[in-house]
C-alpha positions as CSV (number, residue, x, y, z in Angstrom):
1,X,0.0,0.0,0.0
2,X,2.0,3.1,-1.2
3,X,1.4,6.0,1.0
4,X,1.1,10.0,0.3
5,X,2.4,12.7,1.4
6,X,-1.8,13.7,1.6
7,X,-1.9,10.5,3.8
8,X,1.0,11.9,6.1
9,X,-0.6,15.3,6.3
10,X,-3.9,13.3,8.0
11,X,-2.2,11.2,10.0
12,X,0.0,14.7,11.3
13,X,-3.3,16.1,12.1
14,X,-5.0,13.5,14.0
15,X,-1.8,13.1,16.1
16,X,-1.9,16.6,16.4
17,X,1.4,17.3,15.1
18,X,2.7,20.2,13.6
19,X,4.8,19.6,11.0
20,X,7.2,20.5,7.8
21,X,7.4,20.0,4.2
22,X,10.6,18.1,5.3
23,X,9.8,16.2,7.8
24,X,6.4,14.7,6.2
25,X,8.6,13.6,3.3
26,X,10.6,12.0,5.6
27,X,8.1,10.7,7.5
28,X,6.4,9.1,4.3
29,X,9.4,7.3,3.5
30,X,10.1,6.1,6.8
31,X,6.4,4.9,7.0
32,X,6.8,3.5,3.5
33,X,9.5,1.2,4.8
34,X,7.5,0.2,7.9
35,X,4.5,-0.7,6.0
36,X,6.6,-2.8,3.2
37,X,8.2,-4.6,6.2
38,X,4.4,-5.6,7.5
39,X,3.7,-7.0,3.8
40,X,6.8,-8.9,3.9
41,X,5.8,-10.3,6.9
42,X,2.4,-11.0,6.4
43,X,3.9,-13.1,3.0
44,X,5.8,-15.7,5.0
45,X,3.6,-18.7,4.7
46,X,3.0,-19.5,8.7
47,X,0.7,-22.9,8.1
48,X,0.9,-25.6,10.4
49,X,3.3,-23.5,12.9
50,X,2.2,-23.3,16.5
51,X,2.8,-20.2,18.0
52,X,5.2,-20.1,20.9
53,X,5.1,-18.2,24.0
54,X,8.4,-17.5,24.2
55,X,11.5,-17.6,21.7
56,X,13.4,-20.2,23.6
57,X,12.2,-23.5,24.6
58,X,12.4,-23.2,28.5
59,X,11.0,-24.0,31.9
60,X,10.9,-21.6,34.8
61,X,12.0,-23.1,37.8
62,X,9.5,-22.0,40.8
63,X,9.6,-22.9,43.7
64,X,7.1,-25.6,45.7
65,X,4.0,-22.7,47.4
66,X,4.0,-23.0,51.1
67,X,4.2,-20.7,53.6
68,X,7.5,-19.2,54.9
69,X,6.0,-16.4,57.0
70,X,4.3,-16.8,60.4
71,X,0.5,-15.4,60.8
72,X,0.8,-11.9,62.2
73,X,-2.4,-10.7,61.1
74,X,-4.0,-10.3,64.9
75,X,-0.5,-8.3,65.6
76,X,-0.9,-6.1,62.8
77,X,-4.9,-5.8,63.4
78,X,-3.9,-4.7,67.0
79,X,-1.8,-1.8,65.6
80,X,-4.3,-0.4,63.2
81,X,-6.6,2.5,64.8
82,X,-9.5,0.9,63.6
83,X,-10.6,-3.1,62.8
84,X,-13.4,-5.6,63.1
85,X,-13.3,-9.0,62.1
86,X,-10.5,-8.7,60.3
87,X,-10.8,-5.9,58.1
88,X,-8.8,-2.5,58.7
89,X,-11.8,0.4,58.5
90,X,-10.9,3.4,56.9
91,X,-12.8,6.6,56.6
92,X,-15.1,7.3,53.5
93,X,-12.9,9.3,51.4
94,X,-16.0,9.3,48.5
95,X,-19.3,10.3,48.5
């Protein structure tokens, strides 16, 4: 899809951008060059490939979930200037 100068001058005033005879020409060839790398793309026949989640084939190693922490929640409640059952209260800062 060959693009304009005209097409530049749109995009520039959608984006809100202010500029120059210069720079939309450069910016059409630079765009040019973006949208003819999309087309190459898109012409690399992709049948019967998977798509990966990642580049390389690897495992994370995690660790097993248990708890490493003691329960200090009634501490911490005791602390707070206001709780009840569990819950820190906090005054209504919406209406």
């Amino acid at each position: 899809m060959p693009i304009t100068v005209d097409d530049v001058r749109k995009i520039a005033r959608l984006a809100r951008l202010a500029m120059t005879d210069a720079e939309m020409a450069t910016a059409k060839s630079q765009m040019s060059g973006i949208f003819g790398l999309i087309a190459e793309m898109q012409a690399v026949d992709t049948a019967g490939i998977e798509p990966m989640s990642h580049a390389q084939d690897t495992v994370q190693r995690l660790r097993e979930d248990e708890v490493t922490e003691p329960d200090q929640r009634d501490l911490f409640q005791s602390l707070a200037p206001q709780a009840e059952r569990g819950l820190y209260l906090v005054p209504r800062v919406v209406e």
